[in-house]
N, C-alpha and C positions, 0 to 999 in steps of 0.2 A: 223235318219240315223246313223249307229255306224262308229268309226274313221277308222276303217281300214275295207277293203273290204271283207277278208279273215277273218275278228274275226268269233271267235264260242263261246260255253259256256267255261268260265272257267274249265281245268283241276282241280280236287281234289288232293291236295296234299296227299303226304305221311304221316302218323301217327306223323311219328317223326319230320317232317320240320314242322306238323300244329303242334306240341304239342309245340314245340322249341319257335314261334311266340305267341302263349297264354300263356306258362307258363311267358312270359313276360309282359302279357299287349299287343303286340303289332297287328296291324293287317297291313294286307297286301298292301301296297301302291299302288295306281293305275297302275303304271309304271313298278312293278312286276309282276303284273296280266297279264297287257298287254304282256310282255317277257314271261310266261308262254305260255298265249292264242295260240302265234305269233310262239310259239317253230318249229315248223314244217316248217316255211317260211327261204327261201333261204338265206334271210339278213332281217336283224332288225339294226336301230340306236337306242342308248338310249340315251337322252338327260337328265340330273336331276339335280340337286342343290347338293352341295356339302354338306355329311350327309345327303344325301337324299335316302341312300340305293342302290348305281347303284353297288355297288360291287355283292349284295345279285338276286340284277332285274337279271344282266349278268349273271351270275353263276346257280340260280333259277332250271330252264330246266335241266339245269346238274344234277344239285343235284335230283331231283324229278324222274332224267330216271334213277340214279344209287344207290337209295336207297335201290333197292331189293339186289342189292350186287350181281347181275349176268352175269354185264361186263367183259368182260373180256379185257384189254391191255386199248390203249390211248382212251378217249372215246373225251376228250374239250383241247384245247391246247389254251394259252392264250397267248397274244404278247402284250409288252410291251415296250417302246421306253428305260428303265431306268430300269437294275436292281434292284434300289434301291426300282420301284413300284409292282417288280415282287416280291419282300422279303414283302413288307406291302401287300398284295394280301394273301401272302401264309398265311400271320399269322390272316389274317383278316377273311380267309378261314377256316383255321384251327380249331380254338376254337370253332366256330359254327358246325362242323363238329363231335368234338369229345362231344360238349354237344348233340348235336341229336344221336350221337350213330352209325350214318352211316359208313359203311363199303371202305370210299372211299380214296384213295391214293393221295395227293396231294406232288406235290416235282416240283423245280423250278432245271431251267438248264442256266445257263450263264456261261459267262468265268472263272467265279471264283469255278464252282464247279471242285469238282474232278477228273480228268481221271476213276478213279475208279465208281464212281456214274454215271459219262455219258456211259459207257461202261452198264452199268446193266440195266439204263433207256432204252439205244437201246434194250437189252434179253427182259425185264421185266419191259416195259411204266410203269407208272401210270396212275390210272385213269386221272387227270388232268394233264396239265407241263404246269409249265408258266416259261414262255423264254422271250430269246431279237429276235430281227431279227438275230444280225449277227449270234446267235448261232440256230437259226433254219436252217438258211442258211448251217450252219456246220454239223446238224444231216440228214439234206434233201442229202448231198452228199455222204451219206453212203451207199456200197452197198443194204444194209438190211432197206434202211428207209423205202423200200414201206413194209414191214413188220413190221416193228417198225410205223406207224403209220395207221395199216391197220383196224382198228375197231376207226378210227376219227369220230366222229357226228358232231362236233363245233369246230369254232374256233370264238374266239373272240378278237378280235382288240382294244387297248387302245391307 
């Protein structure tokens, strides 16, 4: 019997996230596979050990739908209780991002960023944003958010 009702075959990743993972040694952890498989289902919990890859499991699907680089605006918005885990997200994001080569935008939005930056976020999402609540609450009251979040696929909860 397999764990979940709805599994199918493993998706094939992208060139550059499978090259990313072997030019290190590493292979795919159960728990990312499973977040792969699962991509399509309504909600997913991921439960993991700490260093156990849940930044890579959560984010996985994203990265694997926007590697062709033909998203266009917000595609994953991420929510975070603490800016403090919205800034180690971005940066944990980041590197792995710019070593695969992907085309993908990542930028976070809390209180502390600048009128200037949350203004352009609204014109011109990022693929990814990782926020607070109270500042999602702040960009959701804007005449334009149903357009500033009008190409969402994920959201993911921390």
């Amino acid at each position: 019997m397999q764990p979940y009702p709805c599994q199918m075959n493993a998706p094939s990743l992208p060139p550059q996230i499978e090259g990313w993972f072997s030019n290190r040694g590493w292979t795919i952890h159960p728990h990312q596979r499973d977040m792969l498989e699962l991509a399509d289902q309504p909600c997913q919990l991921l439960i993991a050990p700490t260093g156990g890859g849940k930044t890579m499991a959560g984010f996985l699907p994203t990265l694997a739908e926007l590697a062709d680089g033909t998203h266009k605006g917000l595609h994953t918005l991420y929510i975070s209780p603490l800016k403090a885990l919205a800034a180690d997200i971005k940066r944990n994001l980041t590197g792995p991002l710019t070593e695969m080569g992907l085309p993908i935008r990542v930028e976070d939005r809390t209180g502390d960023t600048p009128s200037s930056r949350k203004r352009r976020q609204r014109a011109d999402p990022p693929h990814i944003l990782l926020t607070t609540p109270e500042s999602l609450a702040l960009l959701t009251s804007y005449e334009d958010a149903a357009r500033t979040l009008d190409g969402l696929q994920r959201v993911i909860v921390d």
